[in-house]
Structures are given as structure tokens and as C-alpha cells.
KOLSEDREN-130404 format. One record per residue (C-alpha): x, y, z; residue in one letter. Coordinates in nm, 2 decimals. Each point is the difference from the previous one (the first is absolute). Layout:
<rec px="X" py="Y" pz="Z" res="A"/>
...
This chain:
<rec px="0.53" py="-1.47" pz="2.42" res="X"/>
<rec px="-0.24" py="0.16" pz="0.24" res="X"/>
<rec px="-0.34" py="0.12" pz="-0.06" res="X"/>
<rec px="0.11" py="0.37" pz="-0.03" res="X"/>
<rec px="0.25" py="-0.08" pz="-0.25" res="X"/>
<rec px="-0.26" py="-0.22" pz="-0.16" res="X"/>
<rec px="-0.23" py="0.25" pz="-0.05" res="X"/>
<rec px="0.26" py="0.27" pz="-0.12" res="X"/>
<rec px="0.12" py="-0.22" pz="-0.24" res="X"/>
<rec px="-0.40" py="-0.08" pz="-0.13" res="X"/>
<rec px="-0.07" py="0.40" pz="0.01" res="X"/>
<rec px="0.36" py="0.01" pz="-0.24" res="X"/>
<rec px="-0.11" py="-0.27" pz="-0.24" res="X"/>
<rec px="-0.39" py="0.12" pz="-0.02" res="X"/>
<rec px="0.16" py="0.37" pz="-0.11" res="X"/>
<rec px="0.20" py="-0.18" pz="-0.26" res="X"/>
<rec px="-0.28" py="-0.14" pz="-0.17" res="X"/>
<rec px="-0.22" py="0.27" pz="0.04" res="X"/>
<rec px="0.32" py="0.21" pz="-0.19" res="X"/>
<rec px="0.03" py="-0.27" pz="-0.27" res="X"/>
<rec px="-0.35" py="0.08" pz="-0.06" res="X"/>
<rec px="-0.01" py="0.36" pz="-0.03" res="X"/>
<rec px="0.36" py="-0.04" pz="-0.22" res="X"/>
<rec px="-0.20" py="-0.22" pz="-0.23" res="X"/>
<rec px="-0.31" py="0.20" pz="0.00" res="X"/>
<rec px="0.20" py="0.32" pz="-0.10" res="X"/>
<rec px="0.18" py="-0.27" pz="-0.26" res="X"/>
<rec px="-0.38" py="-0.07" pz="-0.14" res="X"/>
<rec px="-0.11" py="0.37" pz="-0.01" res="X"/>
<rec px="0.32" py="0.13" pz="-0.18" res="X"/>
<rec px="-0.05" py="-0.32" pz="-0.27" res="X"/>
<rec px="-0.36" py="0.10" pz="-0.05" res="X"/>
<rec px="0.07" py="0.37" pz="-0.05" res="X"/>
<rec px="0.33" py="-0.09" pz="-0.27" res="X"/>
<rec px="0.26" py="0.11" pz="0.24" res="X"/>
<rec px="0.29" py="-0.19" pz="0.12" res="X"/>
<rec px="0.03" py="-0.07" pz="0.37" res="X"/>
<rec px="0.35" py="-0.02" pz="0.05" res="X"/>
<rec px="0.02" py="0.34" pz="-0.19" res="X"/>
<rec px="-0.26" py="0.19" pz="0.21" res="X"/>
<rec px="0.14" py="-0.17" pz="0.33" res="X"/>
<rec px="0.39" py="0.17" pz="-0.13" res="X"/>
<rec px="-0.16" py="0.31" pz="-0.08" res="X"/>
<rec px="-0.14" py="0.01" pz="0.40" res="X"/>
<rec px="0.31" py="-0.19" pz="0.14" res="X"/>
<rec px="0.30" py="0.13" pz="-0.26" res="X"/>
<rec px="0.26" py="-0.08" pz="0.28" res="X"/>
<rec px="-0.14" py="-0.34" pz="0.13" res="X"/>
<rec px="0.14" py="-0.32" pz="-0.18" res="X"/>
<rec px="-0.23" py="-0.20" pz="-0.19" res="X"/>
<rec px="-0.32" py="-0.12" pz="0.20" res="X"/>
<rec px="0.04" py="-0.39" pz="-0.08" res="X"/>
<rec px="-0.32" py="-0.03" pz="0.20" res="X"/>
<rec px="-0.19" py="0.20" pz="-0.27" res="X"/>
<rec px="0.21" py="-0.23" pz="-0.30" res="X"/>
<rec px="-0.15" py="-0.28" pz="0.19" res="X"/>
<rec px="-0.35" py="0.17" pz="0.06" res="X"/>
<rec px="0.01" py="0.05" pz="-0.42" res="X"/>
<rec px="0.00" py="-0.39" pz="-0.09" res="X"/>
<rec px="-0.31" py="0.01" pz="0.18" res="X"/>
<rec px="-0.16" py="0.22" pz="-0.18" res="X"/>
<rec px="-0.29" py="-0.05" pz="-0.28" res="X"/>
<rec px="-0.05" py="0.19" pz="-0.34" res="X"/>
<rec px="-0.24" py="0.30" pz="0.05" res="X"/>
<rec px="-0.28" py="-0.15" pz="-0.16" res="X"/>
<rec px="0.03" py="-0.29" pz="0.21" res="X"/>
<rec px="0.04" py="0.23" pz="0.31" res="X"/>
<rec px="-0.27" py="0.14" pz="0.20" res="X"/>
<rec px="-0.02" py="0.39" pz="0.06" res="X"/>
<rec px="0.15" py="0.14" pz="0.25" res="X"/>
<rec px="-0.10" py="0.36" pz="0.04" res="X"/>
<rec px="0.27" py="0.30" pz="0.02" res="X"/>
<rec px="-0.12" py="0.11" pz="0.35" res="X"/>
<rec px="0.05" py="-0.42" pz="0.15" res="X"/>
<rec px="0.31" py="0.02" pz="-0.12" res="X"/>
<rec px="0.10" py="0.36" pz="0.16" res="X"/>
<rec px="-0.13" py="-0.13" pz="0.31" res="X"/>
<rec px="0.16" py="-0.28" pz="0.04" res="X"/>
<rec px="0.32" py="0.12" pz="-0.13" res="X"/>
<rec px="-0.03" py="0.30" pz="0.29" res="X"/>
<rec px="-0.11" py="-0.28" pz="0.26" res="X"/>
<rec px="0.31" py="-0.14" pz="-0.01" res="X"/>
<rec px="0.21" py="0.30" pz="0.00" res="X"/>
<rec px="0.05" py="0.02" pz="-0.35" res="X"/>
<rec px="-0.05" py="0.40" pz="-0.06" res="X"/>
<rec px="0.29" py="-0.01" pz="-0.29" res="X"/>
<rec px="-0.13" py="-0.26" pz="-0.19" res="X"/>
<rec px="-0.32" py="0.09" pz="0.03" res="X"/>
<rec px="0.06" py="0.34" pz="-0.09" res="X"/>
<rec px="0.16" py="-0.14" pz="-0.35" res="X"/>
<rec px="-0.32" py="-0.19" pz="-0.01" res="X"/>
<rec px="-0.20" py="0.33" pz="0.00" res="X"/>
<rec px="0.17" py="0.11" pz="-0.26" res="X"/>
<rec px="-0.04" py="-0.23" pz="-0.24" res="X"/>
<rec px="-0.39" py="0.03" pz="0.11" res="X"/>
<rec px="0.01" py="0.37" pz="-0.05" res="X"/>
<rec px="0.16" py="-0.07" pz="-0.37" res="X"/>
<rec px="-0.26" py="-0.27" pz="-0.04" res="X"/>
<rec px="-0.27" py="0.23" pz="0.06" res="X"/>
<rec px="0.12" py="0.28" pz="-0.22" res="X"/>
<rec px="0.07" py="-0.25" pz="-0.31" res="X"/>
């Protein structure tokens, strides 16, 4: 393998784990506001097949009181950084509910 391909490959894995991270931290938000992950990520995705990346993301997870906030806007912002406009549209939903509750 040359240096190019070395370095592709790097760039490939480091945006892998920097996705895993923001699949688990929408995983963490939806379990500290009562909602279901896999539900909200259907509801933005209904024709995708199960994400098995975000079932994996979920055993990592804690119980809300365990967790550490993570504010609404983080987790727009990271969900839009990464080119997620559906789901994070779904997520502003269930802010927008939140709110009015």
C-alpha cells in the first residue's frame, strides 16, 4: 500500500469513528429525552433498512440519570454536520413537542 492509499484509508476509518460517535450521541440524547432511537431514526429514514450501527451504538449507551446532558442545539448541530438534515429534522420535532409539554 502506498502513502496515498494509506492516508485515504486513515481519512475513511477516522470518519467512521467520528460517525459511531455522533450515532451514539444521538442514541444518548433520544434515551435521555424517553424516546426510542431506532424509532426516531425510521421515522427520518422510513425506507432505509435497519441502521445496525445505531443497534450497536445503543449497547453503549447509559441510563439518563447516569448520562450527562447533551443540549438540543449540540445535537442539531452535529446531526446537520454530518449531513443528517432528516434525522435531525425528526429530532426537532420531538424538541418542538418537548417544549410545548
Amino acid at each position: 500500500m502506498n502513502k496515498k492509499e494509506a492516508m485515504e484509508e486513515q481519512v475513511i476509518r477516522k470518519y467512521q469513528q467520528d460517525e459511531e460517535t455522533m450515532i451514539l450521541l444521538f442514541a444518548q440524547w433520544c434515551i435521555n429525552h424517553d424516546l426510542d432511537p431506532e424509532a426516531l431514526y425510521q421515522r427520518a429514514y422510513p425506507h432505509q433498512p435497519k441502521n445496525h450501527v445505531l443497534t450497536k451504538m445503543m449497547e453503549r449507551t447509559v441510563s439518563k440519570e447516569e448520562s450527562e446532558p447533551i443540549s438540543n442545539q449540540l445535537m442539531l448541530d452535529v446531526l446537520q454536520l454530518f449531513g443528517n438534515d432528516d434525522l435531525a429534522f425528526v429530532v426537532h420535532e420531538e424538541i418542538a413537542k418537548q417544549s410545548s409539554d
